[in-house]
DRENTORKOL-3810 file (N, C-alpha, C; in nm, 4 decimals):
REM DRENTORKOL-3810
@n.u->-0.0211; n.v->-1.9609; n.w->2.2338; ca.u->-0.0252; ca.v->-1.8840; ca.w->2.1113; c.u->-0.1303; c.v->-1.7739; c.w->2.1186
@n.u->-0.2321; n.v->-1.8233; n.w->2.1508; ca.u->-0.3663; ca.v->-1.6883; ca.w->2.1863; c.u->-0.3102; c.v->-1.5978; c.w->2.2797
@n.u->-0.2340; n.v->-1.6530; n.w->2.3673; ca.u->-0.1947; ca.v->-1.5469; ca.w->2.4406; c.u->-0.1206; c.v->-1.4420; c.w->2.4116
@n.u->0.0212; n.v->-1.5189; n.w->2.3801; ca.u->0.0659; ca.v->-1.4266; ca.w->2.2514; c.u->0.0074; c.v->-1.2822; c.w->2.1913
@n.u->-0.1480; n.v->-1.3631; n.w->2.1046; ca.u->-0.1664; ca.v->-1.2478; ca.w->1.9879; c.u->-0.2649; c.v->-1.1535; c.w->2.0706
@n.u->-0.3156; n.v->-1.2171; n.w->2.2083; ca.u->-0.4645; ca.v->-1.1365; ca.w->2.2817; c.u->-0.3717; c.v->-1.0646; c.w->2.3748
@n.u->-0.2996; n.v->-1.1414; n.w->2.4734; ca.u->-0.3506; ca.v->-1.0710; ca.w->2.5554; c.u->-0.2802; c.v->-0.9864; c.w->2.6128
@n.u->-0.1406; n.v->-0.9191; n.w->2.5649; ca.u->-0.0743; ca.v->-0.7907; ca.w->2.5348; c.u->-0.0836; c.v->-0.6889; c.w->2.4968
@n.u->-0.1626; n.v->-0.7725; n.w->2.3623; ca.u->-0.1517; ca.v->-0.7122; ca.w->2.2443; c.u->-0.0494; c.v->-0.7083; c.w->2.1478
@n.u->-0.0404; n.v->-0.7141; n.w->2.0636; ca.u->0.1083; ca.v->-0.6986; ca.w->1.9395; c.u->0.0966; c.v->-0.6372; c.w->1.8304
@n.u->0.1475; n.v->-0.4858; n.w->1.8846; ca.u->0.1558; ca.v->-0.3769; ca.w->1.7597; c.u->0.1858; c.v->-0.4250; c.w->1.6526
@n.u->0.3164; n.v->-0.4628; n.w->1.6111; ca.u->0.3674; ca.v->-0.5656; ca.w->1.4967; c.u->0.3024; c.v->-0.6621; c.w->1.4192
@n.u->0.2682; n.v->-0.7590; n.w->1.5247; ca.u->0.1462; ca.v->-0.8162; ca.w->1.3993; c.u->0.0446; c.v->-0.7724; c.w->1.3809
@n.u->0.0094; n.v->-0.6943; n.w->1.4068; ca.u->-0.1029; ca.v->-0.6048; ca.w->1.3400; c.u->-0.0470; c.v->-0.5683; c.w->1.2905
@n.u->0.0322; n.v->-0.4924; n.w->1.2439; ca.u->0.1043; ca.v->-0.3698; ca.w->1.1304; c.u->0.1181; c.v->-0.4888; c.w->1.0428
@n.u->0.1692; n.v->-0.6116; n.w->1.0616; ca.u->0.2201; ca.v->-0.6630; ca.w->0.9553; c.u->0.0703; c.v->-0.7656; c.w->0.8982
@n.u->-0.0179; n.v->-0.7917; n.w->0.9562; ca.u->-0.1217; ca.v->-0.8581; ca.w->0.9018; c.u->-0.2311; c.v->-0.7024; c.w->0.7999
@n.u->-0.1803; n.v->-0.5975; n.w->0.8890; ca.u->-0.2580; ca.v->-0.4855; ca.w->0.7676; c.u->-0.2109; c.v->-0.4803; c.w->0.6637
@n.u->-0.0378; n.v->-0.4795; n.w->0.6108; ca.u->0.0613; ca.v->-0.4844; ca.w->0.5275; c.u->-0.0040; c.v->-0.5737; c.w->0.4309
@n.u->-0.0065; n.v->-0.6916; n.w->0.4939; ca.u->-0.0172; ca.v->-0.7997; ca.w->0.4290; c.u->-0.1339; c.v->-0.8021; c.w->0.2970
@n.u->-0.2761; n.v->-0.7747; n.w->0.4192; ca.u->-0.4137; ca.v->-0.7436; ca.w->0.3163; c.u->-0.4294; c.v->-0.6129; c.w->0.2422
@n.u->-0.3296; n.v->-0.5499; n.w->0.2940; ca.u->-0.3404; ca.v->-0.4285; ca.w->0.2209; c.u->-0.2199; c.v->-0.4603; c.w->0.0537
@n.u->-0.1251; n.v->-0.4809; n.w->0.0820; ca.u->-0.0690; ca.v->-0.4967; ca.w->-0.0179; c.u->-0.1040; c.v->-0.6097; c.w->-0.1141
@n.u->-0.1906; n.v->-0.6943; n.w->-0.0723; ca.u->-0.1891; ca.v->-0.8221; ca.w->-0.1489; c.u->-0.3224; c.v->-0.7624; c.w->-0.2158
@n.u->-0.3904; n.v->-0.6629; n.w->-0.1591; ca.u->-0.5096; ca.v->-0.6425; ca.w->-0.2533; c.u->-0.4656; c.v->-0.5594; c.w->-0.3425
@n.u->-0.3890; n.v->-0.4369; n.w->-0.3381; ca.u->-0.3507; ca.v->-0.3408; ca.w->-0.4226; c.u->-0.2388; c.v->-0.4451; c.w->-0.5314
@n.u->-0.1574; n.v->-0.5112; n.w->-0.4822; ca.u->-0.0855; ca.v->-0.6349; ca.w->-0.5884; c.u->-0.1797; c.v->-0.7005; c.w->-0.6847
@n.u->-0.2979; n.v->-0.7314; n.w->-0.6002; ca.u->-0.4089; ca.v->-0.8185; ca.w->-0.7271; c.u->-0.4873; c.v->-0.7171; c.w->-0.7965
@n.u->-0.5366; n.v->-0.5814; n.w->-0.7475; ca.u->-0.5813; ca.v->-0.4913; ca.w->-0.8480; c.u->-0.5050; c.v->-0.4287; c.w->-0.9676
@n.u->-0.3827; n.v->-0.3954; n.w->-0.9244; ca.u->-0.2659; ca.v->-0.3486; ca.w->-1.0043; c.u->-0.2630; c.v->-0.4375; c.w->-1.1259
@n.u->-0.2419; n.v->-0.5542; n.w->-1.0714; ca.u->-0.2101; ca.v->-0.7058; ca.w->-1.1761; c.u->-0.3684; c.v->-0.6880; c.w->-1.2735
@n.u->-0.4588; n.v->-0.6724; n.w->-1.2196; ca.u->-0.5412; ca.v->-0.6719; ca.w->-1.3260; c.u->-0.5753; c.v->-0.6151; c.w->-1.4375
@n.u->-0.5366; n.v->-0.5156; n.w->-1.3757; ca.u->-0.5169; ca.v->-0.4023; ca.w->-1.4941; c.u->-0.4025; c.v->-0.3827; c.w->-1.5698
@n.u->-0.2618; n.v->-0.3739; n.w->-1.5015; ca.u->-0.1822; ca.v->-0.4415; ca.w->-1.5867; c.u->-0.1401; c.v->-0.5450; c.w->-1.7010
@n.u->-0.1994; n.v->-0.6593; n.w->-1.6735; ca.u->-0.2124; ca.v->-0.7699; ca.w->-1.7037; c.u->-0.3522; c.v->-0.8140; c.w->-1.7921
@n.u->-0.4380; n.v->-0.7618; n.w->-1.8364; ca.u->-0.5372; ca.v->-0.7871; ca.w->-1.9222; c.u->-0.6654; c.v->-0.6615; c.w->-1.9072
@n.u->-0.6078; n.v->-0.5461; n.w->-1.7974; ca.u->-0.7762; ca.v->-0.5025; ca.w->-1.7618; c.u->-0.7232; c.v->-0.3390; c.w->-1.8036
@n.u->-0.5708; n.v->-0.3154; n.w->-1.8688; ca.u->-0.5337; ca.v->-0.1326; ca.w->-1.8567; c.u->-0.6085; c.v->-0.0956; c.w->-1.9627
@n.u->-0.7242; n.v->-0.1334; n.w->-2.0698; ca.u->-0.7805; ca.v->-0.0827; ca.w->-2.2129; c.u->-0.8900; c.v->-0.0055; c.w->-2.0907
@n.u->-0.9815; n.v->-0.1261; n.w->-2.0919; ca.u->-1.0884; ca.v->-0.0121; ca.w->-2.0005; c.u->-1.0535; c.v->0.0872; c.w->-1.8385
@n.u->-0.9719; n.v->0.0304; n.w->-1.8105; ca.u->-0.8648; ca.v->0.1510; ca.w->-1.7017; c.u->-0.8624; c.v->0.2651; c.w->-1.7443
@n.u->-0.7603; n.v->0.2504; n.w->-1.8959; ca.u->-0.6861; ca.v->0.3804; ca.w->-1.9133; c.u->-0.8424; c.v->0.4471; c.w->-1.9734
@n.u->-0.9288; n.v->0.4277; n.w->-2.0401; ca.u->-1.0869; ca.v->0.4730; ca.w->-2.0653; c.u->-1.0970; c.v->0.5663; c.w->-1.9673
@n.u->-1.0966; n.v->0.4768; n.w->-1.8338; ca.u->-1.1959; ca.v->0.5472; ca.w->-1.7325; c.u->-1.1239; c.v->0.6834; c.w->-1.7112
@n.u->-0.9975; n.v->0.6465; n.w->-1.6784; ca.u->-0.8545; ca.v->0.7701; ca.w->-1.6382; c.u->-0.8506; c.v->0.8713; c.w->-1.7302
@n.u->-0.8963; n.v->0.8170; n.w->-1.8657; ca.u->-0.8608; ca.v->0.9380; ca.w->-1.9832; c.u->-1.0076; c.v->0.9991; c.w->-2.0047
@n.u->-1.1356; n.v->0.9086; n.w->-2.0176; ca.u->-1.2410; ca.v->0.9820; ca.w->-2.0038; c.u->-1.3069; c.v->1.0323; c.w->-1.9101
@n.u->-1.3500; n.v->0.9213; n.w->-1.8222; ca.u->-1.4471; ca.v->0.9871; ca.w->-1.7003; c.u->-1.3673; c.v->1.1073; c.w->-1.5965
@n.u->-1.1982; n.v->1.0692; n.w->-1.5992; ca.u->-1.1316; ca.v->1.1790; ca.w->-1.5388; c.u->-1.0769; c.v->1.2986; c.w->-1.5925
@n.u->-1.0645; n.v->1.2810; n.w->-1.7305; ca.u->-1.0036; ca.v->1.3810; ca.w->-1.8328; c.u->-0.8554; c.v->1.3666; c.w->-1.7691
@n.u->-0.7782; n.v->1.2449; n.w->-1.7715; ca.u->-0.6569; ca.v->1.2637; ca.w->-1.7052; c.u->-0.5643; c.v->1.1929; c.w->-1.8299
@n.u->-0.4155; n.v->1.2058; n.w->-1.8221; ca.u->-0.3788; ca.v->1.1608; ca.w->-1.9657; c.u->-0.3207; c.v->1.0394; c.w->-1.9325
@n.u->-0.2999; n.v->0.9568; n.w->-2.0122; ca.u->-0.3257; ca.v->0.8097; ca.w->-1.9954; c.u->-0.2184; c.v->0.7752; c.w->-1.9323
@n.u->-0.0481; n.v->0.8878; n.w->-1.9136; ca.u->0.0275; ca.v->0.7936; ca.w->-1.8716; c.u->0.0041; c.v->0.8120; c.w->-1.7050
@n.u->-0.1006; n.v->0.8687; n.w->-1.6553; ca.u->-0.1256; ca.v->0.8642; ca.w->-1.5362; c.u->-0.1924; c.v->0.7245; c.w->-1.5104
@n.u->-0.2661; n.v->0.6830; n.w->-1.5769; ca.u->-0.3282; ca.v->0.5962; ca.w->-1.5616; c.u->-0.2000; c.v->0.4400; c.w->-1.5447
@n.u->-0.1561; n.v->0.4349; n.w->-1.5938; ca.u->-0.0234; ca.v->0.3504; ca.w->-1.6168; c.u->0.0611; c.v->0.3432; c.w->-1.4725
@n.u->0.0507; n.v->0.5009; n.w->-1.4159; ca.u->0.1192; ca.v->0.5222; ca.w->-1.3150; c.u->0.0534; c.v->0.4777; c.w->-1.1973
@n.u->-0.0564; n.v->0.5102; n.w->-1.1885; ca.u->-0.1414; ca.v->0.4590; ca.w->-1.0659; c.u->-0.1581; c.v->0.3433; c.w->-1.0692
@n.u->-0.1598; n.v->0.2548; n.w->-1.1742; ca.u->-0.1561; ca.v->0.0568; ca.w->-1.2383; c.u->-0.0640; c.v->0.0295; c.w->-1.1521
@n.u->0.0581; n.v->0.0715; n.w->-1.1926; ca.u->0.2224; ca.v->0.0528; ca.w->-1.1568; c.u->0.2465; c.v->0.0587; c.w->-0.9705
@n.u->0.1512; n.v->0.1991; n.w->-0.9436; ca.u->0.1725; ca.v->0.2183; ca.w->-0.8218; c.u->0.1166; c.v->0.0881; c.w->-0.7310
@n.u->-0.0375; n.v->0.0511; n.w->-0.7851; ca.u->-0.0747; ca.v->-0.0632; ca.w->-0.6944; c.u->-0.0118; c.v->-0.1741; c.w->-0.7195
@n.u->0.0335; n.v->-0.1964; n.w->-0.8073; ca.u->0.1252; ca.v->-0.3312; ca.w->-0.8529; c.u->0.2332; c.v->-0.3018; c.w->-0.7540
@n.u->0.3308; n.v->-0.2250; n.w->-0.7668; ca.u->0.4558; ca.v->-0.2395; ca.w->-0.7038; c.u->0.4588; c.v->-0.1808; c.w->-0.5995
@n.u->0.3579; n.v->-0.0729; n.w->-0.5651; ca.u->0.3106; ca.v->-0.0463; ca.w->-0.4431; c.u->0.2921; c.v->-0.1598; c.w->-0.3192
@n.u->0.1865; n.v->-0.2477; n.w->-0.3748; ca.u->0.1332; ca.v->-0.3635; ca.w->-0.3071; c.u->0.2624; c.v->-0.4689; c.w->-0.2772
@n.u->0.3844; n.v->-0.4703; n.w->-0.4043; ca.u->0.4544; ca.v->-0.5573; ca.w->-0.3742; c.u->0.5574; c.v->-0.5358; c.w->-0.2689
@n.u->0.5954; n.v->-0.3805; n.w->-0.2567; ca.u->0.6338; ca.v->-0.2959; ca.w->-0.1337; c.u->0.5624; c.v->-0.3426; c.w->0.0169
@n.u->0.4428; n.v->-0.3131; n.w->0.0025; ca.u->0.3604; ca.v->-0.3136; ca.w->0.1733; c.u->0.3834; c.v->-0.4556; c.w->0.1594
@n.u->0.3688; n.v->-0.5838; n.w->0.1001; ca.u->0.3850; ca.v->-0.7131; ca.w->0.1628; c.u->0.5023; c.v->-0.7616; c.w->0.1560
@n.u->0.6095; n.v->-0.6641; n.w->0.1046; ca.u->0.7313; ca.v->-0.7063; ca.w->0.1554; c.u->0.8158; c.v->-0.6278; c.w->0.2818
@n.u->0.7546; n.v->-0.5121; n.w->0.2606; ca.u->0.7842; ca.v->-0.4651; ca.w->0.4114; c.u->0.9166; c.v->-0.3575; c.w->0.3829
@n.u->0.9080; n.v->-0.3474; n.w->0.2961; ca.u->1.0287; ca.v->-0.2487; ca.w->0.2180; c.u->1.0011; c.v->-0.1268; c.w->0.1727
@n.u->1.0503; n.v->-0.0034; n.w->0.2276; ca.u->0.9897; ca.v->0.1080; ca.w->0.1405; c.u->0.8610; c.v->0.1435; c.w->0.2260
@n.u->0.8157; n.v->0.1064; n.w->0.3353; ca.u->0.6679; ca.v->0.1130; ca.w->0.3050; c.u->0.6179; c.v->0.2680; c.w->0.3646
@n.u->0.6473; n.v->0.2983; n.w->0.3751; ca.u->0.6125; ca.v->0.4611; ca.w->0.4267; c.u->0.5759; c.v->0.4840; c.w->0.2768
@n.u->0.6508; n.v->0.5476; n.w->0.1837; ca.u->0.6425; ca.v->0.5986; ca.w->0.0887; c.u->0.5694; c.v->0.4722; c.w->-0.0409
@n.u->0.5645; n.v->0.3793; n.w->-0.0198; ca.u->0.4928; ca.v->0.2827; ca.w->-0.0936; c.u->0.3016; c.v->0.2954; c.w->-0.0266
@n.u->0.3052; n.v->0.3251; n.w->0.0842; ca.u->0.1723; ca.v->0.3399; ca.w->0.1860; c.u->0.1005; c.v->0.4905; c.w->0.1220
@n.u->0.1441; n.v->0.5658; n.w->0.1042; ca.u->0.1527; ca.v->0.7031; ca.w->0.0647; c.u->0.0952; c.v->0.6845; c.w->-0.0941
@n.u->0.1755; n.v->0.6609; n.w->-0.1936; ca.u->0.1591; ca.v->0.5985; ca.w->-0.2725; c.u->0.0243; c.v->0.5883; c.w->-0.3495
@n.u->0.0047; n.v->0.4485; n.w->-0.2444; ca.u->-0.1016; ca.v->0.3856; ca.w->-0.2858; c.u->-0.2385; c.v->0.4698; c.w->-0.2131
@n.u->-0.1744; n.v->0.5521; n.w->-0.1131; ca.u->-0.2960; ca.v->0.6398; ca.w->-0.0349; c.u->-0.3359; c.v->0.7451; c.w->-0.1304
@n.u->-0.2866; n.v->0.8068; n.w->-0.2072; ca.u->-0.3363; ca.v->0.9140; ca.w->-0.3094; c.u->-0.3923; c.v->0.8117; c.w->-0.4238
@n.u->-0.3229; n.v->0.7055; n.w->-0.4767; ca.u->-0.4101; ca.v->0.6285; ca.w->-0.5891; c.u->-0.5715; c.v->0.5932; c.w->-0.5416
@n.u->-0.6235; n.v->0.5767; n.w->-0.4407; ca.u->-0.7309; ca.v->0.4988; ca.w->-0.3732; c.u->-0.7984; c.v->0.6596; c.w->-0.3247
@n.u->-0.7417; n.v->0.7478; n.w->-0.3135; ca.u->-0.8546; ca.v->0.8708; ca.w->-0.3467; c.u->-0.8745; c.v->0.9560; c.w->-0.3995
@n.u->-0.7800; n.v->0.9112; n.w->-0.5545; ca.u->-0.8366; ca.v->0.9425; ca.w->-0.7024; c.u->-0.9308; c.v->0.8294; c.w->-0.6931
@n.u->-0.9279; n.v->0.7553; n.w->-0.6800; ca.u->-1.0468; ca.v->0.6242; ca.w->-0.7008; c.u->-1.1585; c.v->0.6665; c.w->-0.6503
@n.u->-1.1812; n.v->0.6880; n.w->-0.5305; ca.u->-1.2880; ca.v->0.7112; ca.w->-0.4423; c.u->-1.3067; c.v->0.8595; c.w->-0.4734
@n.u->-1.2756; n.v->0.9467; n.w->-0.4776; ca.u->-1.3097; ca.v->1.0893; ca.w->-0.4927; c.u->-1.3256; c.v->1.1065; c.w->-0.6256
@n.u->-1.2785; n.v->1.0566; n.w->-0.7397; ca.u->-1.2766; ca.v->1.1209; ca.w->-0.9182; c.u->-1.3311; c.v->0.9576; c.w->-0.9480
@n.u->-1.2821; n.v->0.8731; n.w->-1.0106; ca.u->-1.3497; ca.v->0.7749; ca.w->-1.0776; c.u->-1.4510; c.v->0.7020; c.w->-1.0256
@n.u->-1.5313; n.v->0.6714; n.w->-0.8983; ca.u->-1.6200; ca.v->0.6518; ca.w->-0.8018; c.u->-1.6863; c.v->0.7690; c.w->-0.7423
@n.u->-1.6606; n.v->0.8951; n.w->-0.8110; ca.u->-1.7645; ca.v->1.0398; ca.w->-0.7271; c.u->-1.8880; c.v->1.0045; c.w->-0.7639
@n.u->-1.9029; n.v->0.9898; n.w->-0.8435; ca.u->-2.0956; ca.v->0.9772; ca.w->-0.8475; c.u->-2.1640; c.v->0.8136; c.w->-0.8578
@n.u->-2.0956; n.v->0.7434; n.w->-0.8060; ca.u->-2.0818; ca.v->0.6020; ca.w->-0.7807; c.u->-2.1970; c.v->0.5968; c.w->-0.6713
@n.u->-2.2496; n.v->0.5095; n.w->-0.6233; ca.u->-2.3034; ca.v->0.4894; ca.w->-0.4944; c.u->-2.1995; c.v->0.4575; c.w->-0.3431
@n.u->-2.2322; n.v->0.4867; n.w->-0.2383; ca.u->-2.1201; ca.v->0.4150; ca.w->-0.1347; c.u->-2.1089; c.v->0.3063; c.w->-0.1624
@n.u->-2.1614; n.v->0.2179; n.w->-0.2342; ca.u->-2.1576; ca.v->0.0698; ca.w->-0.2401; c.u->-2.0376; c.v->0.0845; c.w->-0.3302
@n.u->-1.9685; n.v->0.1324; n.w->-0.4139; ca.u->-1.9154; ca.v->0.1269; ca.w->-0.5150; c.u->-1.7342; c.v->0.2161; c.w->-0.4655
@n.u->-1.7443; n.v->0.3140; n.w->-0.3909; ca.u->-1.6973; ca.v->0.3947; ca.w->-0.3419; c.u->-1.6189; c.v->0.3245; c.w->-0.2307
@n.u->-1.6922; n.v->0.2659; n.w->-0.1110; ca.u->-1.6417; ca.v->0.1938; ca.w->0.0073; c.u->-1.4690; c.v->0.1314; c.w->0.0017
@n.u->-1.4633; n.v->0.0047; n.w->-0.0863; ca.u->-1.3955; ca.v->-0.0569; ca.w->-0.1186; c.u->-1.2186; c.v->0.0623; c.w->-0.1261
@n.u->-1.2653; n.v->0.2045; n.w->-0.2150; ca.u->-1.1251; ca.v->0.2474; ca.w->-0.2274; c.u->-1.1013; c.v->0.3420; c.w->-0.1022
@n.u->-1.1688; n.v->0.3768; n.w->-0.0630; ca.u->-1.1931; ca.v->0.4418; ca.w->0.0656; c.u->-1.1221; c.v->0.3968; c.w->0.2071
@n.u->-1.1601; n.v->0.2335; n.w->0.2186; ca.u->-1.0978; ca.v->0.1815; ca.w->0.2438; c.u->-0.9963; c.v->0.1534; c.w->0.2967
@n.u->-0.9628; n.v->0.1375; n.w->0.1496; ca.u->-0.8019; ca.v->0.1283; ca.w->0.0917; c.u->-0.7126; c.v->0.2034; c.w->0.1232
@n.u->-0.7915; n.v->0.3405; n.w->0.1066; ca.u->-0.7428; ca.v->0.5066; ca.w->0.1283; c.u->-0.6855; c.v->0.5029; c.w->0.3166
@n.u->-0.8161; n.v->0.4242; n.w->0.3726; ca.u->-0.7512; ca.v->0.4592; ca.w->0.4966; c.u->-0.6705; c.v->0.3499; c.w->0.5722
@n.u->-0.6634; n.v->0.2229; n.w->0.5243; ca.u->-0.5597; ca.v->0.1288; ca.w->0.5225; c.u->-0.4511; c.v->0.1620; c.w->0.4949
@n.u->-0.4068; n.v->0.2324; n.w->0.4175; ca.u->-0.2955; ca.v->0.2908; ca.w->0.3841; c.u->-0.2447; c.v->0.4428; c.w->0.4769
@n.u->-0.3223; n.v->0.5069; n.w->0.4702; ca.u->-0.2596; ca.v->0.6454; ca.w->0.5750; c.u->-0.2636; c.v->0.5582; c.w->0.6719
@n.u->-0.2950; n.v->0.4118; n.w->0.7411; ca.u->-0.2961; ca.v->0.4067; ca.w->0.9241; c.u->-0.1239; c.v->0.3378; c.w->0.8817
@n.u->-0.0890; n.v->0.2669; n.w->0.8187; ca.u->0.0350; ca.v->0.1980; ca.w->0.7267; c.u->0.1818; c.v->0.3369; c.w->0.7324
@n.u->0.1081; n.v->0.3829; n.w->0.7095; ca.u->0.2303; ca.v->0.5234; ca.w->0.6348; c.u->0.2426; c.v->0.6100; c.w->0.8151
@n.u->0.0997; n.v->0.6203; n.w->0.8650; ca.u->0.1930; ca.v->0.6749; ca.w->1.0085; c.u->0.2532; c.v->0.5751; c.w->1.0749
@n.u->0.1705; n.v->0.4302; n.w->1.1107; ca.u->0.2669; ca.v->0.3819; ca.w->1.2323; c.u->0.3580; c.v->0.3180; c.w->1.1225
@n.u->0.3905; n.v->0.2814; n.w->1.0029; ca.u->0.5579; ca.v->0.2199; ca.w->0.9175; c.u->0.4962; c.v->0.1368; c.w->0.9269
@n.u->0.6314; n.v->0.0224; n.w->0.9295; ca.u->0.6531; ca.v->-0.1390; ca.w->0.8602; c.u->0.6452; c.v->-0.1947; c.w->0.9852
@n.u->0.7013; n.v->-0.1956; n.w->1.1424; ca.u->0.7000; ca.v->-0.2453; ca.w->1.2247; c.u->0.8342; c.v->-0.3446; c.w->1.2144
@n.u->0.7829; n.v->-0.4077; n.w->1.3093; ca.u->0.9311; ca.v->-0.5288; ca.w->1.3337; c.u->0.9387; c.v->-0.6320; c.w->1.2446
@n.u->0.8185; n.v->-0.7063; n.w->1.1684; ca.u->0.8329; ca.v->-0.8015; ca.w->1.1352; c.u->0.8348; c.v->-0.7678; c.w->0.9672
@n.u->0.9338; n.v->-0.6609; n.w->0.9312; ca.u->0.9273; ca.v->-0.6158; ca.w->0.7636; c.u->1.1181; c.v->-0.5878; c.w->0.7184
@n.u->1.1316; n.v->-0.6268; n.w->0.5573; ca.u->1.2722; ca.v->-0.6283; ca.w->0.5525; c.u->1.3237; c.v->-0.4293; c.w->0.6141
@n.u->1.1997; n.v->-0.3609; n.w->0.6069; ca.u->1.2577; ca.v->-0.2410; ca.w->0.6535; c.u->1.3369; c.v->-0.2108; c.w->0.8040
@n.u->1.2826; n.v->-0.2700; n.w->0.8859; ca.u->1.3662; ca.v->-0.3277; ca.w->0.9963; c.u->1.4458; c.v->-0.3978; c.w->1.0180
@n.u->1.4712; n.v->-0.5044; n.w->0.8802; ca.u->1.5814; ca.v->-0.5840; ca.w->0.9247; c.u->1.7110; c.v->-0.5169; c.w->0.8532
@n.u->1.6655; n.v->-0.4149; n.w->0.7901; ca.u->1.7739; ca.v->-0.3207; ca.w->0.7089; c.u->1.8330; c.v->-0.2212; c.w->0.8250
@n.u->1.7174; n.v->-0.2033; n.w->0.8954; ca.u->1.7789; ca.v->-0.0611; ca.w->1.0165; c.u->1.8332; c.v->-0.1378; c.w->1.1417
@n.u->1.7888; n.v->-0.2618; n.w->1.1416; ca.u->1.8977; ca.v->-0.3495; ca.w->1.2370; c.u->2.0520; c.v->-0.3274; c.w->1.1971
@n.u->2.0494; n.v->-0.3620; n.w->1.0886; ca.u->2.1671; ca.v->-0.4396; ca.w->1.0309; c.u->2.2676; c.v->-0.3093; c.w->0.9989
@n.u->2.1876; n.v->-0.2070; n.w->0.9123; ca.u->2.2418; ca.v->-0.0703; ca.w->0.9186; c.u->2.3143; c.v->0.0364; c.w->1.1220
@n.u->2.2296; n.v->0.0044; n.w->1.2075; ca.u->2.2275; ca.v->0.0220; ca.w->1.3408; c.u->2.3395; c.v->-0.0955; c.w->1.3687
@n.u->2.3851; n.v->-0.1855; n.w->1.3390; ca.u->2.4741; ca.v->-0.2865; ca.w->1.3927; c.u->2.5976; c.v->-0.2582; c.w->1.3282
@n.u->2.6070; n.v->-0.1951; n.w->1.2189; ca.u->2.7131; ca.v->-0.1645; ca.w->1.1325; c.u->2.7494; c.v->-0.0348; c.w->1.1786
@n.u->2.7020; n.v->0.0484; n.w->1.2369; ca.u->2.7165; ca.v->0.1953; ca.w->1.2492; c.u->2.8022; c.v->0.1729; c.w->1.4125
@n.u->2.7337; n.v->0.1012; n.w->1.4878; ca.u->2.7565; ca.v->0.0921; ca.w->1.6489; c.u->2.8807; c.v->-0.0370; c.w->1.6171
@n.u->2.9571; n.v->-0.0778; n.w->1.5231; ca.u->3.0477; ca.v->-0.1488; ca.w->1.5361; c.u->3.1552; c.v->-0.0853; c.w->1.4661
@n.u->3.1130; n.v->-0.0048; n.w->1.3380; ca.u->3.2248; ca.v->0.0566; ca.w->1.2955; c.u->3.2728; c.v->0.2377; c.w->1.3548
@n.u->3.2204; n.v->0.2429; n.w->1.5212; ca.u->3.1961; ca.v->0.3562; ca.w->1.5567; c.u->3.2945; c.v->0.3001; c.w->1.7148
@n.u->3.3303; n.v->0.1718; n.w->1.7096; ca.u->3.3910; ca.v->0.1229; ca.w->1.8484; c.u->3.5431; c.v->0.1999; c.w->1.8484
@n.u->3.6153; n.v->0.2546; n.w->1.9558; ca.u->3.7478; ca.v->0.2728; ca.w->1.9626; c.u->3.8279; c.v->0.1379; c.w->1.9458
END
């Protein structure tokens, strides 16, 4: 099994263990704010950013279903993307005069996500098992 994950190397599970922590954190931030935390959210979005609240809703939404995208492996280019502009409104506008201590965390995030959005979903995501299955349908209904 170590051998396996060392001593090749395996693009794939890496892509899919970044997926994983990446989406499951943007799923549990999303959820928080969604779910009991969007009063002081939409505050920060409408005051400290001067932005109008249904942005704030949108960027909630994005890490929620964003996150539920990257750990399902569906979408994820444009779910990676996504969540890469939400995390630097975070880090650049609602964390600008923050300390790095405060800042780090979406930054992060920011670049967890652009490494996600260039190399994709990899092998082990339903986005591949769609371009299998799509690629198996094309090369069978293409036979003489």
């Amino acid at each position: 099994m170590l051998r396996y994950l060392f001593a090749r190397g395996n693009l794939h599970l890496a892509l899919l263990t970044l997926r994983l922590w990446t989406g499951a954190m943007m799923l549990y931030h999303g959820g928080l704010k969604l779910f009991g935390g969007m009063d002081r959210f939409l505050e920060t979005v409408t005051v400290k950013l001067g932005l109008p609240a249904p942005l704030g809703w949108a960027a909630a939404l994005t890490e929620f279903v964003g996150g539920a995208l990257l750990v399902f492996g569906f979408l994820v280019r444009p779910a990676a993307l996504a969540t890469a502009v939400v995390m630097a409104v975070a880090a650049f506008g609602a964390h600008a005069s923050d300390p790095w201590s405060r800042k780090e965390f979406a930054l992060c995030y920011f670049v967890l996500s652009i490494a996600i959005a260039i190399a994709g979903a990899g092998d082990y995501s339903l986005d591949a098992r769609l371009r299998q299955k799509a690629t198996y349908r094309y090369q069978t209904t293409d036979a003489p």
